[in-house]
C-alpha positions as CSV (number, residue, x, y, z in Angstrom):
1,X,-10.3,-36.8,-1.9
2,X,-9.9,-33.0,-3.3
3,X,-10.2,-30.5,-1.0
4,X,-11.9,-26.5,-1.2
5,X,-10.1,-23.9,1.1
6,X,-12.7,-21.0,2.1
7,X,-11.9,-18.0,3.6
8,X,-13.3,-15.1,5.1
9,X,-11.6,-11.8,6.1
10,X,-12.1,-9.2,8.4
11,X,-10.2,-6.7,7.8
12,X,-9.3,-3.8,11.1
13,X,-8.7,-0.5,9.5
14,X,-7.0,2.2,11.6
15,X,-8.7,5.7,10.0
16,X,-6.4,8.5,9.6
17,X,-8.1,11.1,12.0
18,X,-6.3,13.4,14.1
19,X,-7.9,12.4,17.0
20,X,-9.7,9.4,18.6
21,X,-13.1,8.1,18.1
22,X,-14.7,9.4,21.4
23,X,-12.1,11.6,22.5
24,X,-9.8,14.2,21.4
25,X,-6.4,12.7,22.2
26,X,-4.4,12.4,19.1
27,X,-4.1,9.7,16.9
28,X,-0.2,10.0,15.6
29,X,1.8,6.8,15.0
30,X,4.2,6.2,17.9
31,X,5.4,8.4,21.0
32,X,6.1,7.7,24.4
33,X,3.8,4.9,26.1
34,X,0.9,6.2,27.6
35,X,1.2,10.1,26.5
36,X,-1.4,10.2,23.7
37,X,-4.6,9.1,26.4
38,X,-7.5,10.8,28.9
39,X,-10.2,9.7,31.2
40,X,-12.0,8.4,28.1
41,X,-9.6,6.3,26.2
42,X,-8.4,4.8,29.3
43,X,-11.8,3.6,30.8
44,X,-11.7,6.4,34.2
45,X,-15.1,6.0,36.2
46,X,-17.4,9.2,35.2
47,X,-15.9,9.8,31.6
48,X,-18.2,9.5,28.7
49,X,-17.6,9.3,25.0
50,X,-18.2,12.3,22.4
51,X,-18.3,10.9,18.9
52,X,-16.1,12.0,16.3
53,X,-18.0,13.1,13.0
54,X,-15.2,12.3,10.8
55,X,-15.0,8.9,11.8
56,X,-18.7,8.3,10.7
57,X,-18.2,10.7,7.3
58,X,-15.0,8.2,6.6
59,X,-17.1,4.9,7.3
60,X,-19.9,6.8,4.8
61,X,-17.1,7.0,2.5
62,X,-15.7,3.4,2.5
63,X,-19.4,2.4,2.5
64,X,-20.2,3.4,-1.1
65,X,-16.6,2.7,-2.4
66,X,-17.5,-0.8,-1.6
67,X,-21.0,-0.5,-2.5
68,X,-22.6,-1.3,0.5
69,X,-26.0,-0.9,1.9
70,X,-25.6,2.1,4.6
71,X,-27.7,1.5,7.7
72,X,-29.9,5.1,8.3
73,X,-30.2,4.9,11.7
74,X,-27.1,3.3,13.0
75,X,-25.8,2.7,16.7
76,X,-23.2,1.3,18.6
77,X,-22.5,-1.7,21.4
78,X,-20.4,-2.5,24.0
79,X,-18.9,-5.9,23.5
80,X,-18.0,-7.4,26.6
81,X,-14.9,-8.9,27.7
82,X,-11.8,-8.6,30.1
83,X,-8.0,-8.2,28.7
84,X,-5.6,-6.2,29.9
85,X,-5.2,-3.5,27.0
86,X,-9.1,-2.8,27.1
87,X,-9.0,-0.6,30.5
88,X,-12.8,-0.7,30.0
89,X,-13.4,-4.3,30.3
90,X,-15.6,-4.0,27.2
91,X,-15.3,-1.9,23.5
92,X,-17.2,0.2,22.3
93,X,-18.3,-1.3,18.5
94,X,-21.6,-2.4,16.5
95,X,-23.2,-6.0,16.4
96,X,-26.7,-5.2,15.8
97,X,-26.9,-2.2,13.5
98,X,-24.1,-1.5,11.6
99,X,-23.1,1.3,9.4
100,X,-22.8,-1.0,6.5
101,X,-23.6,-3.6,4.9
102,X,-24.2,-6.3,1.9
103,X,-21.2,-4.7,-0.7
104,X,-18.7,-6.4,-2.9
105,X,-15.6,-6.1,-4.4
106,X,-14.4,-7.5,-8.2
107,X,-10.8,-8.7,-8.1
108,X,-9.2,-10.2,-11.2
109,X,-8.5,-13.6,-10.7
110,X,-7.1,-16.0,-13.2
111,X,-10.1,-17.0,-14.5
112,X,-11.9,-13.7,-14.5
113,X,-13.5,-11.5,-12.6
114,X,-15.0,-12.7,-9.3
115,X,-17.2,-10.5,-7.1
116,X,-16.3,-11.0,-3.2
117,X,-19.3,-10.2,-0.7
118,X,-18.7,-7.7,2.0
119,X,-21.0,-9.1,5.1
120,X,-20.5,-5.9,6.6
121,X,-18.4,-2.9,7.7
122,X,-18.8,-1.5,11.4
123,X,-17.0,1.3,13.2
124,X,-15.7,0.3,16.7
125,X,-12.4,1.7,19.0
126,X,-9.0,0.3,19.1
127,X,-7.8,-1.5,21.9
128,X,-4.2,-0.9,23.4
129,X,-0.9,-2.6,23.1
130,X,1.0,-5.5,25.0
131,X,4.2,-5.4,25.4
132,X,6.2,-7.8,26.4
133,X,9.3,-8.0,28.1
134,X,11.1,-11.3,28.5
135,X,14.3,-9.6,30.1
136,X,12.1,-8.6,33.0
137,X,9.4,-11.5,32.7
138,X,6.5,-8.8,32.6
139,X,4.3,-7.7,30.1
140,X,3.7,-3.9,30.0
141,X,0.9,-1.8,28.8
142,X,0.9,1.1,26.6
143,X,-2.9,2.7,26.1
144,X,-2.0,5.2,23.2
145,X,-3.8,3.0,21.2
146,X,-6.8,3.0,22.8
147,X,-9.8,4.6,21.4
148,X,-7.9,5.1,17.6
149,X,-11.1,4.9,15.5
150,X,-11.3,1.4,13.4
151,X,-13.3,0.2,10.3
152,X,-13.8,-3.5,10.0
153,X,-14.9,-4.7,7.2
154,X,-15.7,-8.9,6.9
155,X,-15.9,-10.4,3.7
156,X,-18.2,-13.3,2.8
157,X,-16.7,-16.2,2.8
158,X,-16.4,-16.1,-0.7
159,X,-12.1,-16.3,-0.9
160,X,-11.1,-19.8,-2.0
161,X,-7.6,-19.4,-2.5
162,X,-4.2,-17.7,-0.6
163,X,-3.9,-15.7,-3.8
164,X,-7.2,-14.9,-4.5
165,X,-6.8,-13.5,-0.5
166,X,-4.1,-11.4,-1.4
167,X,-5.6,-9.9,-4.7
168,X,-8.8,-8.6,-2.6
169,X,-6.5,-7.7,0.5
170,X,-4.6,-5.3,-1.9
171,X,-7.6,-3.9,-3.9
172,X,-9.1,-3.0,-0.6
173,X,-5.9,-1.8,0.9
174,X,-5.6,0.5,-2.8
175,X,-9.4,1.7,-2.1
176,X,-8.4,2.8,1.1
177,X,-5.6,4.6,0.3
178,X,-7.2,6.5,-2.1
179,X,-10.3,7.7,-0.6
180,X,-7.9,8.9,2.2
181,X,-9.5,7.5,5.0
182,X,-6.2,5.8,6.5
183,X,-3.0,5.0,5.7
184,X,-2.8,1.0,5.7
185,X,0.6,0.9,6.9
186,X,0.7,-2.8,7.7
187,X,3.9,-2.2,9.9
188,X,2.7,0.0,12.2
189,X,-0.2,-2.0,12.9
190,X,-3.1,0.8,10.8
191,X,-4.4,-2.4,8.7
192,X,-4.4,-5.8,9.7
193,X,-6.5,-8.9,9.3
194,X,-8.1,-12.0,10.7
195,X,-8.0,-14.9,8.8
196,X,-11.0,-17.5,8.8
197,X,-10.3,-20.4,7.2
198,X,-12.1,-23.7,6.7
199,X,-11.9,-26.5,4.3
200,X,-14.3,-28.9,2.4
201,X,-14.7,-31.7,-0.2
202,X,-14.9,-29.9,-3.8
203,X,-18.7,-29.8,-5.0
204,X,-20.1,-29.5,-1.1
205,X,-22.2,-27.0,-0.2
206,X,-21.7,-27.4,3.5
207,X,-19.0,-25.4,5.5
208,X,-16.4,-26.6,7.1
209,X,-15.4,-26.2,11.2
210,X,-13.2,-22.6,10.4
211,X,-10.5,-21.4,12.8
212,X,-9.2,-18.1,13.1
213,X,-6.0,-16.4,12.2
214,X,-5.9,-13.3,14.7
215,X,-4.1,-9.7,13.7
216,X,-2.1,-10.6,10.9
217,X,-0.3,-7.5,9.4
218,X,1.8,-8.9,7.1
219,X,0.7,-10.1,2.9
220,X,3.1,-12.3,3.0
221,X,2.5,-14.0,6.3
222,X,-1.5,-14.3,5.5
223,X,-0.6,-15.9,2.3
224,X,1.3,-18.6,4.1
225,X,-0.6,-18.8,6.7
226,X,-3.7,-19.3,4.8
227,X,-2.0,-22.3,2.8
228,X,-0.3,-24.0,6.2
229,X,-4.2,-23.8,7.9
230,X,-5.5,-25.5,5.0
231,X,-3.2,-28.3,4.3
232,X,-3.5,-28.9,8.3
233,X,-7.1,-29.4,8.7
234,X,-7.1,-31.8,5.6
235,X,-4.5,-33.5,7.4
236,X,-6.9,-34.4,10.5
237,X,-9.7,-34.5,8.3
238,X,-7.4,-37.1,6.7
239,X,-6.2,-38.5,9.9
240,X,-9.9,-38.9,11.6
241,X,-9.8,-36.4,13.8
242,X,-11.7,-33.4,14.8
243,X,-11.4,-29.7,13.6
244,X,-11.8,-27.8,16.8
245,X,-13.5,-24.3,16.1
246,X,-10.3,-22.2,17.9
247,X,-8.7,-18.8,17.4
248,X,-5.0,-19.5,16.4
249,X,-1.5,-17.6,16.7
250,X,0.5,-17.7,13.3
251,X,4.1,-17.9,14.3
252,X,5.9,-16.4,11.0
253,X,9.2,-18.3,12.4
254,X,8.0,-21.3,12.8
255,X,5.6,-21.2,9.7
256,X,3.1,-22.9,11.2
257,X,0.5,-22.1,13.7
258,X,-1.0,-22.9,17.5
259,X,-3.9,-22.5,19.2
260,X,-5.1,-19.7,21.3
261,X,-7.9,-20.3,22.8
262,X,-11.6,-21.9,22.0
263,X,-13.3,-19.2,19.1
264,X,-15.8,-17.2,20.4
265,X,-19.6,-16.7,19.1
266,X,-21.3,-13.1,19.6
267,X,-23.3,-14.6,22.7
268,X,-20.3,-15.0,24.4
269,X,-19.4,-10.9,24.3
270,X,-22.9,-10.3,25.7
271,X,-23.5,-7.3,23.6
272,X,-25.8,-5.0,24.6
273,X,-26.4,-0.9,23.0
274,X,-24.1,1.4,24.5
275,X,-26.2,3.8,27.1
276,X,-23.6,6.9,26.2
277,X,-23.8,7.3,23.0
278,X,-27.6,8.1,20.5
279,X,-28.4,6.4,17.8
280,X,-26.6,8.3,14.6
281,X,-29.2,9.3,12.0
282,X,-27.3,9.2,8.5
283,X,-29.6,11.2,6.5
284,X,-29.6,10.9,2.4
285,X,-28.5,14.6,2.1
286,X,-25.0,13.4,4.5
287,X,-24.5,10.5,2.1
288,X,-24.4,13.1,-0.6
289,X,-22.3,15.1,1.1
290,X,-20.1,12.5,1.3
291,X,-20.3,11.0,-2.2
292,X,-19.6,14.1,-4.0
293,X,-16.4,14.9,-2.2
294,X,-15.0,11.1,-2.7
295,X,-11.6,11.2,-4.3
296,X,-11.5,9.3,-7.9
297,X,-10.5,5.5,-7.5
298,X,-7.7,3.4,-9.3
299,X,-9.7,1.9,-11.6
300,X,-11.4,4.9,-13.3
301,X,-7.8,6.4,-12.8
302,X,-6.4,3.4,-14.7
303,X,-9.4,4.1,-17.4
304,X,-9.0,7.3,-17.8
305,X,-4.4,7.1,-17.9
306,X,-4.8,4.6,-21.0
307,X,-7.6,7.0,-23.1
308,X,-6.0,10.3,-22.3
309,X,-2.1,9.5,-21.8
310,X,-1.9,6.3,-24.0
311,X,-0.5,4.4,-21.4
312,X,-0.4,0.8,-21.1
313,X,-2.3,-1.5,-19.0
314,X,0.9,-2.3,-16.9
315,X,2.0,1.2,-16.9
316,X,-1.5,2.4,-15.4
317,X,-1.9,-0.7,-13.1
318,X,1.8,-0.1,-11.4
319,X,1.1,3.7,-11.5
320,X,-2.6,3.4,-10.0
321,X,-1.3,1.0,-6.6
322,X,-0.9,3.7,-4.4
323,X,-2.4,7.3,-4.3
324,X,1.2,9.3,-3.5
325,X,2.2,7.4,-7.0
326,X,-0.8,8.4,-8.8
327,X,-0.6,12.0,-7.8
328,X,3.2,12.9,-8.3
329,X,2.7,11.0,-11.8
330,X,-0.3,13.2,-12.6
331,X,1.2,16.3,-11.5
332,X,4.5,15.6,-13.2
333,X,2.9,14.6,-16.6
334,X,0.7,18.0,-16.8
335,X,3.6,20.1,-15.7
336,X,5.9,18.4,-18.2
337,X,3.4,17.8,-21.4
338,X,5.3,14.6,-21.4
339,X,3.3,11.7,-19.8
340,X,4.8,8.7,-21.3
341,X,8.6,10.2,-20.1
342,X,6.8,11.0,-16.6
343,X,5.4,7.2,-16.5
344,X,8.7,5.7,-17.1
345,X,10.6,7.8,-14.3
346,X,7.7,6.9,-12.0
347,X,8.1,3.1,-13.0
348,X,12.1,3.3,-13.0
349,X,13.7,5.2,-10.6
350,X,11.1,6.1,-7.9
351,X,10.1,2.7,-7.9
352,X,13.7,2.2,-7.1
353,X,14.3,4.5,-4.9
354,X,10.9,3.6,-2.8
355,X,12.5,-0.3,-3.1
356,X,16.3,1.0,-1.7
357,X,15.0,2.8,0.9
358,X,12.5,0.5,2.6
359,X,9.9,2.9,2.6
360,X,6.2,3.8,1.3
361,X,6.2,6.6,-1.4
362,X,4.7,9.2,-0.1
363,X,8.0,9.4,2.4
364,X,10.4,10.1,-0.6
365,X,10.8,14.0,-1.4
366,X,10.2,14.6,-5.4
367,X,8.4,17.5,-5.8
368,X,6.5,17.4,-9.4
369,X,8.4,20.2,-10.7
370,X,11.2,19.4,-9.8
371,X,11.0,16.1,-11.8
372,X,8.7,18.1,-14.9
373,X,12.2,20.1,-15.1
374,X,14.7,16.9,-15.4
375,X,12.1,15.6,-17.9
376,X,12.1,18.4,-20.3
377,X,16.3,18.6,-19.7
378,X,16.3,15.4,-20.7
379,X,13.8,16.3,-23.7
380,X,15.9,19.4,-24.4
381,X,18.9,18.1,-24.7
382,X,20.6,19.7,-22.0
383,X,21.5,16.8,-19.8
384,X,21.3,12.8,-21.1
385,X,19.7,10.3,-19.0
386,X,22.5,9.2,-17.3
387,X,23.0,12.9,-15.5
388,X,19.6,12.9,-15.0
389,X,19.6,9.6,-12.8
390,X,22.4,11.2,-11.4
391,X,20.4,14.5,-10.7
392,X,17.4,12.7,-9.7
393,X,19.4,11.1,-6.3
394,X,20.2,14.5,-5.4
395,X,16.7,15.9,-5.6
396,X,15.7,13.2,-3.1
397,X,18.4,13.0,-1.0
398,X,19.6,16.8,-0.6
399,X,16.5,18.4,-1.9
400,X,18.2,20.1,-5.0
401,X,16.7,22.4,-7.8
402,X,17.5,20.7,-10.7
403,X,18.4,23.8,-13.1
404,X,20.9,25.2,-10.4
405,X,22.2,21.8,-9.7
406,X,23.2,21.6,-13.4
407,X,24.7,24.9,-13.6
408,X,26.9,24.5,-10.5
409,X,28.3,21.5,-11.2
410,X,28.3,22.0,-14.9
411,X,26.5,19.2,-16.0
412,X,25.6,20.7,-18.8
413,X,25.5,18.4,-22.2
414,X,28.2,19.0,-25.1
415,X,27.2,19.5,-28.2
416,X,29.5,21.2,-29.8
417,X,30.6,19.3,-32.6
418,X,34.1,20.8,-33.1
419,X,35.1,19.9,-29.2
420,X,33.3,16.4,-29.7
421,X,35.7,15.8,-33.3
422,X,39.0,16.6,-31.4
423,X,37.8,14.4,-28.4
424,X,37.0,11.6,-31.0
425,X,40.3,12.1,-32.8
426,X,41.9,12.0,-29.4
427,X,40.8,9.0,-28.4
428,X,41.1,7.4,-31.8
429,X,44.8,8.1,-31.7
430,X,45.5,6.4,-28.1
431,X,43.3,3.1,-29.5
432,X,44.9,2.4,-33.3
433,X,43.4,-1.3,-32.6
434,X,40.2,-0.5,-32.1
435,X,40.1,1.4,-35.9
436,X,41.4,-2.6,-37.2
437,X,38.9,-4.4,-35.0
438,X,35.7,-1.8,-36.0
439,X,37.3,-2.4,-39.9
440,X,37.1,-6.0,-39.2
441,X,33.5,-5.8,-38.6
442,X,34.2,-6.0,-34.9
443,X,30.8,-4.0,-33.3
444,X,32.4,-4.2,-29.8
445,X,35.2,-1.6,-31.2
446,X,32.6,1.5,-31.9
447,X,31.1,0.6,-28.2
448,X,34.4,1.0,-27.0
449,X,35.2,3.8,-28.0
450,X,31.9,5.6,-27.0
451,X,32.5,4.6,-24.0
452,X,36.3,6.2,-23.9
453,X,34.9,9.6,-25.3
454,X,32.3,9.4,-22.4
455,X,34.5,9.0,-19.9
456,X,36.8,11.8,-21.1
457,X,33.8,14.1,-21.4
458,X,32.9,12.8,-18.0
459,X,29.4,11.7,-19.4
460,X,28.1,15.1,-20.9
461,X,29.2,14.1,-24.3
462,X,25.8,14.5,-26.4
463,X,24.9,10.2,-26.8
464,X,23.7,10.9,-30.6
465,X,25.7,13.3,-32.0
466,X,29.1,11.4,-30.5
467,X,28.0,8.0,-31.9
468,X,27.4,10.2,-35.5
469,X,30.6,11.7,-35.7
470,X,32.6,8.4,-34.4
471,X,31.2,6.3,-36.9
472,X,32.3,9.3,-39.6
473,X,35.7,9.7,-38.1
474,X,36.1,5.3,-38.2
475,X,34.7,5.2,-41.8
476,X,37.2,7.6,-43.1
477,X,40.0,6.2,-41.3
């Protein structure tokens, strides 16, 4: 028998406020445990929560990038239940009216384009992080997490595939990004997922018993675990046995996963509206608000870098995958007059560097004019493209202006054909075989000896004139 995978998503999105949802500690990546919490993050008897306005204007945002239904009159919930990092024994999120709901996204799948439901997006507080320590045999608690605003945003279960996962994990993740509302670094825990996943013969309509794939911050790991789940439950399916309705722990060692605990329904979190915080009236002239600042998205980005800059679909795709990308290309290109030159350093050699150094690219320093000016060196004449790579390290690495950096270290190109003739007649003298081989019809022999002239030029021999007067100087030999 042929089996169906379906998958839902809910996505946890850590927004990029500078401080927490109901408090004003600060929201910053790291530092030492416990230093970035208060009376309210941390649950103290007598503390209540003030709601953050920019939490709700970003959910507004994501809301109509997804094209989802916004609730007017929204509210919040505490959902009930004791772990060790939620000091309050319950979190503050929304069950009943959330901020959002009934959206989709198109992702381009192999057989088209597929619209993916969006069940809902609701805002809600982080909990805090576990640590634990099997040197000591304890586990240790570190609340600076606590209270960072979230969006989660479930899907339909509408996924049927690892990859097709993937594609609508990265076109949100892109969406994100771009509207500024957080910074989806998967690594440090500001976008993660939980994976529902389920299986059924092809052609029924009837869903499957799903488990649960909890906190997975990692593409890679979802993909695999997506495709290990599936192929398990058809193996009990297969087997006769039971597919028990469980959360699951995906151990990315092992590649395989184990059970957590039974999954819970919302009854079990006995939700109930939070006494401390008023409904939130979202009015139509906030929406507005809201909607005429939104930032452009990839797509009409793509759009627009193929009409106006002639680009390619690859180009604009690749150039359109993350907003620090998007804007140094954009900046670059107008600077420069030069788009097609700017796209291809973007695609070469910051893509590179981003890969080499292990980091997102809004961490690598290229200022735009600083890379405008090695383009139109490049354009000009004055350097080839091999000193500009060259120059192009040193911008990122010791923050360089590219005109002085050329004029100290005299980089500039020769192309003086009188000092590139003697260089050539040089080097023809000290390689009398090379002249027989290039008579010979040997192409190898002018190669070579571009390459000699280079190196005696140390690389600022002008590429077009030198391979000009070499093939003169050979043909009259």
């Amino acid at each position: 028998m042929s089996y169906e995978t379906v998958i839902g998503l809910e996505v946890h999105v850590e927004l990029s406020t500078a401080s927490k949802i109901f408090c004003s500690c600060e929201t910053t990546f790291g530092g030492e445990p416990n230093t970035h919490c208060c009376p309210v993050c941390t649950g103290l008897p007598g503390a209540l929560p003030v709601l953050n306005e920019q939490v709700v204007d970003y959910a507004i945002r994501t809301c109509l990038a997804t094209h989802c239904a916004i609730t007017p009159l929204t509210r919040f919930d505490r959902k009930n239940y004791f772990y060790p990092d939620l000091p309050k024994a319950y979190q503050i999120s929304q069950l009943h009216k959330p901020i959002g709901r009934n959206g989709h996204l198109e992702i381009e799948t192999a057989e088209g384009l597929k619209k993916i439901g969006i069940h809902e997006i609701h805002m809600e507080e982080d909990a805090g992080k576990l640590i634990h320590d099997p040197w000591e045999d304890c586990t240790l608690v570190d609340y600076n997490r606590c209270g960072v605003p979230l969006l989660e945003i479930v899907s339909e279960p509408d996924l049927r595939s690892a990859e097709e996962a993937l594609i609508y994990l990265e076109k949100l993740r892109s969406i994100l990004q771009f509207l500024g509302v957080s910074d989806c670094r998967m690594e440090q825990g500001s976008l993660r997922a939980d994976v529902n996943v389920s299986v059924r013969p092809v052609g029924s309509q009837t869903f499957g018993t799903r488990t649960e794939m909890k906190n997975m911050n990692s593409f890679k790991a979802i993909g695999r675990a997506i495709v290990a789940e599936a192929k398990r439950q058809i193996d009990l399916i297969e087997d006769g046995k039971t597919i028990k309705q469980e959360t699951r722990r995906w151990d990315e060692n092992k590649d395989s996963s184990f059970a957590m605990r039974s999954k819970e329904d919302a009854m079990d979190y006995r939700y109930f509206p939070d006494p401390d915080l008023v409904a939130i009236n979202i009015t139509p002239d906030w929406i507005e608000r809201v909607r005429s600042g939104l930032a452009e998205l990839p797509e009409s980005r793509r759009a627009r870098y193929i009409a106006d800059w002639q680009l390619s679909e690859y180009e604009a795709g690749v150039l359109t995958t993350h907003p620090a990308i998007a804007n140094l290309f954009e900046e670059t290109a107008t600077l420069s007059g030069r788009p097609k030159d700017a796209a291809s350093w973007m695609l070469g050699e910051f893509m590179q560097a981003a890969k080499e150094q292990e980091c997102e690219p809004q961490d690598l320093h290229m200022p735009a004019q600083s890379l405008a000016t090695l383009i139109a060196r490049v354009a000009e004449g004055v350097v080839n493209r091999n000193t500009a790579k060259k120059i192009f390290t040193q911008i990122l690495e010791n923050k360089v202006d590219p005109d002085a950096y050329i004029e100290q270290n005299g980089l500039r190109m020769v192309s003086n054909p009188d000092a590139l003739k003697d260089k050539i007649a040089e080097i023809i003298a000290a390689n009398p075989q090379s002249i027989v081989d290039y008579k010979a019809g040997k192409t190898k022999a002018m190669g070579f000896l571009v390459g000699q002239v280079m190196r005696a030029m140390q690389g600022k021999a002008d590429p077009q004139l030198l391979n000009e007067l070499l093939k003169d100087a050979l043909d009259r030999a």
